[in-house]
C-alpha positions in Angstrom: 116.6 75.4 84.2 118.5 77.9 82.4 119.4 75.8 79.8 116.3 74.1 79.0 114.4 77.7 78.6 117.5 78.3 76.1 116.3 75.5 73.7 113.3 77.1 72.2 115.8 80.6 71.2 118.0 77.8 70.0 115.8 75.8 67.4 114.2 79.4 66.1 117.8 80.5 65.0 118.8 77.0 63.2 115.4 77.1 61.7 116.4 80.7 60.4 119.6 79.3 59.2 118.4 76.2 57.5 115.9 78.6 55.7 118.3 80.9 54.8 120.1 78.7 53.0 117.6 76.8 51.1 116.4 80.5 49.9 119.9 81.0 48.7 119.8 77.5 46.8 116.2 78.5 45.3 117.9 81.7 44.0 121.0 80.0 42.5 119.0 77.6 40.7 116.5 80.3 39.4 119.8 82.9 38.4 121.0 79.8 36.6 118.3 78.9 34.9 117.1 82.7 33.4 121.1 83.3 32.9 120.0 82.5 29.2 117.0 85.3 29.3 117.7 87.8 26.1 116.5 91.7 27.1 113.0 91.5 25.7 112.4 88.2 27.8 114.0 90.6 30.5 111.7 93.5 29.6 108.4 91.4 29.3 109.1 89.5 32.6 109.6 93.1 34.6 106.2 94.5 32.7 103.9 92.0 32.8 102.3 92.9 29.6 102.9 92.1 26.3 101.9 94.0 23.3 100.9 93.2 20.1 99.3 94.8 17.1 95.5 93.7 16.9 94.1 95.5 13.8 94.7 98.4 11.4 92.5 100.5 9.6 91.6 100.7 6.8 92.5 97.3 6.5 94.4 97.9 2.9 97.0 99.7 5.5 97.7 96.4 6.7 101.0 95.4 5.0 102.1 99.8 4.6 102.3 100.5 8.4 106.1 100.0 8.6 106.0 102.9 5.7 105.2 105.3 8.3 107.6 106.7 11.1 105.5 108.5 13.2 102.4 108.4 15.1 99.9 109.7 17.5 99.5 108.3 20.8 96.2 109.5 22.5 95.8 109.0 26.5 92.7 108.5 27.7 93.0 110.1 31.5 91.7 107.9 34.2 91.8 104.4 31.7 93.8 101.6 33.5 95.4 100.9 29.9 97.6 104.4 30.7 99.0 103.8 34.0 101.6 101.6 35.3 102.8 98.5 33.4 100.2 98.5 30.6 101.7 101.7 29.4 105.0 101.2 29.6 104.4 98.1 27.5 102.9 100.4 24.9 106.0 103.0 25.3 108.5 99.7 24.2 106.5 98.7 21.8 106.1 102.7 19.9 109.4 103.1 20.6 110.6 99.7 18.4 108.2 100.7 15.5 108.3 104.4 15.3 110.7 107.5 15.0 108.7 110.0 16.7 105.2 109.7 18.7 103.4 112.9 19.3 101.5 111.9 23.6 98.2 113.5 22.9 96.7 113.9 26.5 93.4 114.3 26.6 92.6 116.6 29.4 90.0 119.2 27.6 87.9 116.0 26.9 88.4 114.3 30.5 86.4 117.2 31.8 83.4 116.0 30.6 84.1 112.1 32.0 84.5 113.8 35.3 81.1 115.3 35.3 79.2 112.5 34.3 81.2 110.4 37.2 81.0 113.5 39.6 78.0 115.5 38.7 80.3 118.8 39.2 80.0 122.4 37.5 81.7 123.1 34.6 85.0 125.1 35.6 85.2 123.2 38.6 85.6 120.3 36.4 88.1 121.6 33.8 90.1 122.3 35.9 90.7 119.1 37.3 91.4 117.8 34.4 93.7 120.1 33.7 95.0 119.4 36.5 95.0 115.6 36.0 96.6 115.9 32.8 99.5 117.7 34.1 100.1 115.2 36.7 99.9 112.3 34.4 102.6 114.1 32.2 104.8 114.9 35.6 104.4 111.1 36.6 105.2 109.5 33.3 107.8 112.1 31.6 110.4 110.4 32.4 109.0 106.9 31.6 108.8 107.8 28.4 112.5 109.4 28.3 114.1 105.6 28.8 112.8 104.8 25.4 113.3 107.9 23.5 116.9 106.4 22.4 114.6 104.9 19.9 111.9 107.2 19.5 111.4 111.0 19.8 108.6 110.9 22.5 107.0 115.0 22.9 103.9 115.9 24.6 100.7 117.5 23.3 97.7 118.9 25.9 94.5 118.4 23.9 93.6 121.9 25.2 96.3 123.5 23.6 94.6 122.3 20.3 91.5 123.8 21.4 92.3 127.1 21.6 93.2 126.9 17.6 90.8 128.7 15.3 90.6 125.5 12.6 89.2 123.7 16.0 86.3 125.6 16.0 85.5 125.1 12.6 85.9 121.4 12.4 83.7 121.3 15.6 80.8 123.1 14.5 81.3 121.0 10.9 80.7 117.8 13.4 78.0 119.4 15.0 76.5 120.3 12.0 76.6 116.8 10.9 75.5 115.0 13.8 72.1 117.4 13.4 71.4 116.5 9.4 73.1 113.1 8.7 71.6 110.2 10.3 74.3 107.6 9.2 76.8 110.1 11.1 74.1 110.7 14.0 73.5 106.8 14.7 77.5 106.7 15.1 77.9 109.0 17.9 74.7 107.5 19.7 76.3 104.5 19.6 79.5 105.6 21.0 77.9 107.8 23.3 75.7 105.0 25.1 79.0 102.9 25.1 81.3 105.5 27.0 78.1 105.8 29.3 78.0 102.2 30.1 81.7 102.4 30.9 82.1 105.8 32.6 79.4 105.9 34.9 78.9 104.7 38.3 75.5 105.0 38.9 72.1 104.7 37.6 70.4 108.5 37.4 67.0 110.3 36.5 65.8 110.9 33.1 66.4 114.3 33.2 70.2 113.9 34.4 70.7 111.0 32.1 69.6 113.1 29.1 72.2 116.0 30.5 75.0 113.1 30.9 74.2 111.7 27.0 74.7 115.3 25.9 78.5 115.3 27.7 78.9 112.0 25.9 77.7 113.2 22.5 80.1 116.5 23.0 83.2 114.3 23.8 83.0 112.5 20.8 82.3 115.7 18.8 85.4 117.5 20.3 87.7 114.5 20.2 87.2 114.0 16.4 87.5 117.8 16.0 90.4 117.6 17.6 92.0 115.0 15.8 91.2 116.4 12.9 93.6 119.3 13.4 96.4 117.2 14.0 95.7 115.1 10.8 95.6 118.0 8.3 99.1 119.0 9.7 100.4 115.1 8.9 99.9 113.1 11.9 97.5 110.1 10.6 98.9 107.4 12.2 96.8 107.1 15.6 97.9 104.1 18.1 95.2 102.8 20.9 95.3 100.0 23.2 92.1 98.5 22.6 89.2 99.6 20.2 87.1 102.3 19.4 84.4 101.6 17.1 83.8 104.8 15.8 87.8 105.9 14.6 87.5 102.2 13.0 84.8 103.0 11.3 86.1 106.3 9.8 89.0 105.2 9.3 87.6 102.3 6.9 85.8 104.7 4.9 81.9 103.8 6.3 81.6 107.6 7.0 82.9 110.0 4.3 80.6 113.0 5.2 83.6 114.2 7.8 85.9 116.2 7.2 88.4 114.6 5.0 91.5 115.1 7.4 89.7 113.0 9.5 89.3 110.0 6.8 92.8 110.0 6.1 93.4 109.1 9.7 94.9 105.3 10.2 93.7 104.3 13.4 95.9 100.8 14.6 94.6 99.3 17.6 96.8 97.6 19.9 96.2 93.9 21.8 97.5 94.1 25.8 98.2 90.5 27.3 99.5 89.8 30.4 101.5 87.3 30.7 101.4 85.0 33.6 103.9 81.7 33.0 108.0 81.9 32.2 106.5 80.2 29.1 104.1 82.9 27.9 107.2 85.7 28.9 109.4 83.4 26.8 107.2 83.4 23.5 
């Protein structure tokens, strides 16, 4: 009897066995076979992601982008395009076409994302995102150190910028604009309803949704305000993983009532594709 209750323990550990060796076979086979794998196969394999460069503007810049060695990488806090594999995609790919990349994080602005998503009061929600923008720098320092053997990666809080003077005055030049010019004013709207759409969670009263287009309106305002401070001191070369209407626009010259730091920005958007097959991480 004691044998026969033995049998059972018996066939589990030869099972285990016979597994463990066809899962060292599998491995051999697939070492040998990606033996042949250059480093970028090796790098796009480990991301995921792939990027590529989707569309300059103006579009005369087209051909001139390698003229330029440095750029301006804006984070939008709380996008999934800035976190995890996507970014360090973006990182590889500065860092192959670009000396030095000023990180422009954009925690003065996320502020007003988190009150339209949280409904909360206004120093209660800048400081979170100050706080959110020091711990995406804490959590991604480092990342960006690997590739800085190829490009000079420093960091840039968007309210540092803010506390400049020239801020201020590009800011109420906006403002100013958005009030008088209606080409300029059907711009924002249009990128105000779009962050909407994309930022908020749910449906609210008239009353508050008036309140959260006004936060959406502002954003803009203070972004391109911002932006415009860094472009008058020579950084015109702004990088973004996917597409924002309105910097395209600028950028191509369909709005030349702002300030004219701001039209000299060239805004490149950048394509993210994830690659799924050894064939697509082989192309």
């Amino acid at each position: 009897m004691g044998k026969v209750s033995r049998q059972p323990n018996i066939l589990k550990l030869l099972q285990s066995k016979i597994s463990k060796v066809i899962n060292i076979k599998i491995q051999e086979k697939l070492t040998k076979g990606t033996a042949n794998f250059s480093k970028d196969y090796e790098y796009k394999a480990s991301f995921a992601y792939k990027v590529s460069l989707a569309k300059i503007f103006p579009h005369s810049m087209h051909s001139s982008l390698s003229e330029y060695d440095k750029c301006v990488f804006p984070i939008s806090l709380g996008s999934k395009n800035f976190y995890s594999k996507r970014i360090e995609a973006c990182i590889k790919w500065i860092s192959d076409n670009f000396n030095n990349c000023l990180v422009l994080v954009g925690d003065s602005v996320h502020r007003l994302t988190i009150q339209v998503r949280e409904e909360v009061k206004d120093d209660e929600a800048w400081l979170k995102a100050i706080r959110t923008g020091e711990k995406f720098v804490n959590e991604n320092y480092l990342l960006f150190q690997e590739y800085s053997e190829g490009c000079q990666f420093q960091f840039k809080m968007l309210s540092e910028i803010a506390k400049r003077s020239d801020f201020n005055i590009y800011y109420e030049e906006l403002q100013g604009l958005y009030r008088k010019n209606e080409s300029f004013q059907s711009m924002v709207n249009s990128f105000a309803q779009t962050y909407l759409n994309r930022v908020k969670q749910v449906e609210v009263e008239q009353v508050q949704e008036l309140k959260q287009k006004h936060l959406a309106t502002t954003y803009l305002l203070e972004e391109s305000a911002l932006f415009t401070c860094l472009a008058k001191e020579g950084w015109i070369t702004f990088l973004y993983p996917g597409s924002i209407k309105t910097f395209e626009e600028i950028s191509e010259g369909l709005h030349p009532e702002v300030p004219q730091a701001l039209r000299q920005i060239i805004w490149v958007s950048l394509r993210l594709k994830r690659l799924n097959t050894i064939a697509e991480i082989r192309s």
